[in-house]
C-alpha positions as semicolon CSV with decimal commas, in nm:
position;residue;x (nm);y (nm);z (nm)
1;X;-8,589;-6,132;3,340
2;X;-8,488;-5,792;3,448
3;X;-8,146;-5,887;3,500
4;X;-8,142;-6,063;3,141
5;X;-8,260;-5,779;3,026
6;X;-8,008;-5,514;3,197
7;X;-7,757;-5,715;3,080
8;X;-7,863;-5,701;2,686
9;X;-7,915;-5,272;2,748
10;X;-7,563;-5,257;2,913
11;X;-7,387;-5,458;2,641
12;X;-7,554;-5,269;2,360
13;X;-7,427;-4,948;2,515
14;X;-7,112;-5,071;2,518
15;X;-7,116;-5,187;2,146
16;X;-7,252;-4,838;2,046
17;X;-6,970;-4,641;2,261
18;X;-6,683;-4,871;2,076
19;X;-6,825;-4,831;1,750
20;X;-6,807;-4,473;1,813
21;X;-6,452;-4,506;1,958
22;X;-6,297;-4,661;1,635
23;X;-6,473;-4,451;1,419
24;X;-6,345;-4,120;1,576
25;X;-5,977;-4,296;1,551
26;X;-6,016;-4,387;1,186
27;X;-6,115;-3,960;1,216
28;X;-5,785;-3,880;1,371
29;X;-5,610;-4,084;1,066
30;X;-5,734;-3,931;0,830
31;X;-5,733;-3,563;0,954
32;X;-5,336;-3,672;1,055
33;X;-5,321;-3,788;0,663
34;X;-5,444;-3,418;0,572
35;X;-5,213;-3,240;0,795
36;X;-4,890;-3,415;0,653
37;X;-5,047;-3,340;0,301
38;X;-5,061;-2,964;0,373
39;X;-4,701;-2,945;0,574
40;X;-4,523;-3,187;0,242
41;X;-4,700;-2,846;0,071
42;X;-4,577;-2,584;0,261
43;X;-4,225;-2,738;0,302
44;X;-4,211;-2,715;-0,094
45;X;-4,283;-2,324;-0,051
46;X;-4,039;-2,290;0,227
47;X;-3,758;-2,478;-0,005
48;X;-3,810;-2,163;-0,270
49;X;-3,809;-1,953;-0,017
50;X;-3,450;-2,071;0,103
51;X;-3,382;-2,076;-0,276
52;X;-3,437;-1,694;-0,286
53;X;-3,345;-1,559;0,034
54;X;-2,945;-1,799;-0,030
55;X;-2,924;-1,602;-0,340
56;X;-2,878;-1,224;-0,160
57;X;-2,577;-1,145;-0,114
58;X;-2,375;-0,942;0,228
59;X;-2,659;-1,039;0,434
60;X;-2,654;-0,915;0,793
61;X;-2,544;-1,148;1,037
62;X;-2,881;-1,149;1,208
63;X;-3,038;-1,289;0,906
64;X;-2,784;-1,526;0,853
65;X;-2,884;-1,733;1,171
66;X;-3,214;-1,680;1,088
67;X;-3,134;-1,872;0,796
68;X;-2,942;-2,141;0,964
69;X;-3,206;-2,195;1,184
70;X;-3,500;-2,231;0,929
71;X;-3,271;-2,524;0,730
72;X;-3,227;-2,664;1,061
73;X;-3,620;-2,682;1,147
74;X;-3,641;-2,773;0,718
75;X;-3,417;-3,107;0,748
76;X;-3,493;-3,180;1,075
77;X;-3,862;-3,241;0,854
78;X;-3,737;-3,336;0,541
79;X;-3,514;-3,613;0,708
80;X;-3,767;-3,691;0,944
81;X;-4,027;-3,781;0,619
82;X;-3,736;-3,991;0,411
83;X;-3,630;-4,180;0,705
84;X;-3,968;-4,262;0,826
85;X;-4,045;-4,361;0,462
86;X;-3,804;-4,614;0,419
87;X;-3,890;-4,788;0,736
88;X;-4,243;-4,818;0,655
89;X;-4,143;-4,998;0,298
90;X;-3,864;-5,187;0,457
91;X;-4,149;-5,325;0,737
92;X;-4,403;-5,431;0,484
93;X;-4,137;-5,580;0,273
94;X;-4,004;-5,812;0,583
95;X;-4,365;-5,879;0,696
96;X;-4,477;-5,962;0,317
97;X;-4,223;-6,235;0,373
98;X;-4,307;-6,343;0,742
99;X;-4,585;-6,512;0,895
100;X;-4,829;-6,539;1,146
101;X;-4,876;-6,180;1,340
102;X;-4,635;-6,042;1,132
103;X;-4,807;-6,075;0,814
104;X;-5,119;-5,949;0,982
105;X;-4,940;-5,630;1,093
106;X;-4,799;-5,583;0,702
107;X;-5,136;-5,639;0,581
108;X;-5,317;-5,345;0,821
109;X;-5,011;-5,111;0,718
110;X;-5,109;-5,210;0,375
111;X;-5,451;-5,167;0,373
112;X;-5,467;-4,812;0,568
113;X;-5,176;-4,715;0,334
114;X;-4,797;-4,616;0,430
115;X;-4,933;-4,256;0,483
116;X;-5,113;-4,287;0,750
117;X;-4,813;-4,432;0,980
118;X;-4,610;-4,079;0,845
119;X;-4,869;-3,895;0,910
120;X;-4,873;-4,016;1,281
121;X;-4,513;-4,004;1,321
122;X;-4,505;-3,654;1,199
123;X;-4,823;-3,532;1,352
124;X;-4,821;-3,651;1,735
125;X;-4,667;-3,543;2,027
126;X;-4,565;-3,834;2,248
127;X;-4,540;-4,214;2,195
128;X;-4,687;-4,450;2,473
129;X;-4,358;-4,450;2,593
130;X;-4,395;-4,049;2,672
131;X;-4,100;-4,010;2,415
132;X;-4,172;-3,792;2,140
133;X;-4,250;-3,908;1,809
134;X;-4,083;-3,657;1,616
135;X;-3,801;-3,647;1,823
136;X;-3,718;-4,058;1,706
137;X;-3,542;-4,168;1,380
138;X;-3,626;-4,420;1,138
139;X;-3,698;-4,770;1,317
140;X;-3,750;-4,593;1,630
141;X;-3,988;-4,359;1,506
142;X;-4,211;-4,630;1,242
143;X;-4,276;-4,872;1,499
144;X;-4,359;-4,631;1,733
145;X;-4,635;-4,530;1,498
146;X;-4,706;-4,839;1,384
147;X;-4,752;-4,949;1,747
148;X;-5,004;-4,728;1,766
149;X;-5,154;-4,796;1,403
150;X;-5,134;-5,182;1,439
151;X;-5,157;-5,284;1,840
152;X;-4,782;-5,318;1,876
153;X;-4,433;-5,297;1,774
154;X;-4,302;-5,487;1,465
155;X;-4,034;-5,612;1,664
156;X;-4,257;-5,716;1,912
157;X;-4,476;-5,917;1,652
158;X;-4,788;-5,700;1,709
159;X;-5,105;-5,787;1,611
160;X;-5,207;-5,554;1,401
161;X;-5,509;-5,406;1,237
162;X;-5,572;-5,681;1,003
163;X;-5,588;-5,902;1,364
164;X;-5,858;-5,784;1,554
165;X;-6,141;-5,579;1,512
166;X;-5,986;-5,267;1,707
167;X;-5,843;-5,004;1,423
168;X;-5,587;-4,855;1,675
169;X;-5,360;-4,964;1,984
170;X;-5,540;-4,857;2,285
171;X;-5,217;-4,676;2,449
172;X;-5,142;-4,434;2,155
173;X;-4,921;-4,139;2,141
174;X;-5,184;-3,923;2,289
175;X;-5,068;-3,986;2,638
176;X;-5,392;-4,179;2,728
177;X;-5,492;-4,529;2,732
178;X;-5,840;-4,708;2,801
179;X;-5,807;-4,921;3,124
180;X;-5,671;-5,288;3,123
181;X;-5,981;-5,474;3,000
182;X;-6,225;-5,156;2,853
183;X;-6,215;-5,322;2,483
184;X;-6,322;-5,683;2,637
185;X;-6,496;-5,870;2,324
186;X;-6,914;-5,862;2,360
187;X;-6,876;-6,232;2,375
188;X;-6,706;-6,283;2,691
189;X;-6,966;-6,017;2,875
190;X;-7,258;-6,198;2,709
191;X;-7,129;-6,519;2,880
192;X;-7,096;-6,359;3,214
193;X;-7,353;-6,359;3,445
194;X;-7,618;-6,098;3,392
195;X;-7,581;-5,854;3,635
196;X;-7,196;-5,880;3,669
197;X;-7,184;-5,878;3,305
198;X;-7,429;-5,551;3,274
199;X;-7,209;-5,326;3,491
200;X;-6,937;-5,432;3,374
201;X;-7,008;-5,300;3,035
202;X;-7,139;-5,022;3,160
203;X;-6,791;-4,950;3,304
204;X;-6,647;-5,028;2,954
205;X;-6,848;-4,796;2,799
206;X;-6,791;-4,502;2,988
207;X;-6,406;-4,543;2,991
208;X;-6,448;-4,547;2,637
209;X;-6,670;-4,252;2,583
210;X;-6,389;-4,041;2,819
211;X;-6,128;-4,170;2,571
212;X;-6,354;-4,026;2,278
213;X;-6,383;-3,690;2,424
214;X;-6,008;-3,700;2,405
215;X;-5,999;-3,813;2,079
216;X;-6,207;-3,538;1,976
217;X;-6,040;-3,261;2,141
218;X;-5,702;-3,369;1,968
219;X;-5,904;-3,430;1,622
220;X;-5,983;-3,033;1,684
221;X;-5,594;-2,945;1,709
222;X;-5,505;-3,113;1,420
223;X;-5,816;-2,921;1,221
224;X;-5,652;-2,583;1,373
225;X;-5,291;-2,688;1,301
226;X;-5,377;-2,797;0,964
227;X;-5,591;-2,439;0,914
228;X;-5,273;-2,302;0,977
229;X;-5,024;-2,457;0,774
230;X;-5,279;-2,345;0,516
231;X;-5,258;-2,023;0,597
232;X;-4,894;-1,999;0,651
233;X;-4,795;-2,150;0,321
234;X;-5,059;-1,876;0,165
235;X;-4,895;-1,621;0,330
236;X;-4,534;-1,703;0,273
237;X;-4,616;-1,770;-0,170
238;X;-4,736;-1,426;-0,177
239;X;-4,443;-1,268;-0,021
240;X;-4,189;-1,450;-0,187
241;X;-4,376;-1,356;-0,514
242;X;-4,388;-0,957;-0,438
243;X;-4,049;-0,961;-0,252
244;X;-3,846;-1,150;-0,498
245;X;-3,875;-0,904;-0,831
246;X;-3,825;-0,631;-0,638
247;X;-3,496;-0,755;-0,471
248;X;-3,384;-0,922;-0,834
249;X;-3,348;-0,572;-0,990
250;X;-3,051;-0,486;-0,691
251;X;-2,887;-0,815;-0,815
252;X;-3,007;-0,934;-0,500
253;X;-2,683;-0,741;-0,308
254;X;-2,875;-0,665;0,062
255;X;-2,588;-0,357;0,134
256;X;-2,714;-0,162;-0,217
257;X;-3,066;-0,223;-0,143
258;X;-2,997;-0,121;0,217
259;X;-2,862;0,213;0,063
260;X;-3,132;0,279;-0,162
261;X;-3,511;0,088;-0,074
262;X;-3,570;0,054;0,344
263;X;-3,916;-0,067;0,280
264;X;-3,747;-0,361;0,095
265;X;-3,509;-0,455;0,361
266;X;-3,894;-0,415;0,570
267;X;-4,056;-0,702;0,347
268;X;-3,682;-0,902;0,340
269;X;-3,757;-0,933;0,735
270;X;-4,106;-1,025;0,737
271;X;-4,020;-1,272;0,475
272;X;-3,743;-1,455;0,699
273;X;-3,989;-1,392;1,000
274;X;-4,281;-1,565;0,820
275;X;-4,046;-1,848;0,726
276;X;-3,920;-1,926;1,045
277;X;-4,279;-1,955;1,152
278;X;-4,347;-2,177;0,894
279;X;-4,047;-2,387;0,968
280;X;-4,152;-2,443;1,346
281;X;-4,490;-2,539;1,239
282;X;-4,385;-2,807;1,010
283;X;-4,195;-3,006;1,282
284;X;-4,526;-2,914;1,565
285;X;-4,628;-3,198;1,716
286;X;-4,973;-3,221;1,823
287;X;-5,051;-3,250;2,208
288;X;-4,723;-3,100;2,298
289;X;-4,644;-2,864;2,554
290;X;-4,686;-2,497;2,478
């Protein structure tokens, strides 16, 4: 009876702990869906800044590569976003046409939205493979995320959400991954014998709540990161707004306003400084180095 009953404890716990485990991933998805949202803003802001800062004329050659190197960081986004894009419609096309897995990972995709495989392409730092997210390209780059989204590769004929009751692949692009057999189903415990079957879950459980804690840490850094963007794309509308009438009325020529208005040229270099900030952030990846 005690047995029986350590057993029924155990397997509860376990329940509980993966309940809480897929509900702090569908957390990460949806914070990841809010981050994209707010970087999709500020890269509209940094576009008119680029607008404004190509129309000055003689600039230095300091500010030049300045320039160069926000566009850089601005496609290297922008590209990232289209590419990714058409991937994700291409994949739900082909598996709207399929069958068997591959309808099932079309129809998680589907449900969860294309967003939400962007948004974790463009948000984490490494794949399961330890290769950076970002750093892929269109195929490459979707079924990473959708790897993790759906429980494997589109080429590989993953499962997917829609085929099984776990919302994410266990190895995600966090660089963790629950041990070999943590999400076991509460069926095959509950036909195990009792006290095998109790520590077992047990075991299960607590790999599970270690994986949370990581969950919730990186939930945290895409909160701050997001915060940020905020912030940054804040910051960089109100400069652009002061600095831009006051450099219009020097028909935007850098050498006469370098002859004439120094605190100008002042604002001119915050303004490129705040935009190459806000270029880097865009293309941050989450749990990266640094």
């Amino acid at each position: 009876m005690f047995k029986k009953q350590f057993k029924k404890e155990s397997i509860a716990e376990y329940k509980a702990a993966y309940q809480n485990y897929e509900e702090t991933q569908k957390q990460i998805v949806t914070t990841s869906e809010n981050l994209l949202n707010q970087r999709l803003s500020l890269k509209k802001t940094i576009e008119e800044t680029l607008d404004f800062v190509n129309k000055i004329k003689n600039k230095p050659f300091d500010m030049e590569t300045d320039v160069k190197e926000i566009q850089i960081q601005y496609k290297k986004f922008e590209n990232t976003v289209l590419e990714i894009e058409k991937e994700v419609d291409l994949a739900l096309k082909k598996n709207a046409l399929g069958a068997g897995a591959g309808v099932a990972v079309g129809a998680g995709v589907a449900a969860l939205g294309p967003s939400a495989a962007l948004a974790i392409a463009t948000t984490f730092g490494t794949a399961s493979t330890g290769t950076a997210i970002s750093a892929l390209s269109g195929a490459a780059a979707t079924n990473a995320a959708l790897a993790w989204l759906g429980g494997g590769a589109l080429t590989a004929g993953g499962g997917g959400i829609a085929a099984g009751s776990s919302f994410l692949a266990l190895a995600g692009p966090l660089g963790w991954a629950i041990g070999g057999g943590a999400i076991a189903t509460a069926g095959i415990l509950a036909n195990s014998k009792n006290k095998k079957a109790g520590n077992e879950a047990l075991e299960k459980a607590k790999e599970i709540r270690k994986a949370i804690k990581v969950l919730e840490g990186t939930k945290a850094e895409i909160v701050k990161t997001k915060e940020e963007t905020v912030y940054t794309r804040e910051r960089l509308g109100i400069l652009l707004e002061v600095i831009s009438e006051s450099v219009k009325q020097y028909d935007y020529d850098f050498k006469v306003i370098a002859q004439t208005n120094s605190q100008i040229i002042t604002n001119l270099g915050t303004l490129v400084n705040n935009m190459k900030s806000a270029s880097r952030l865009l293309n941050r990846s989450i749990g990266a180095e640094g």
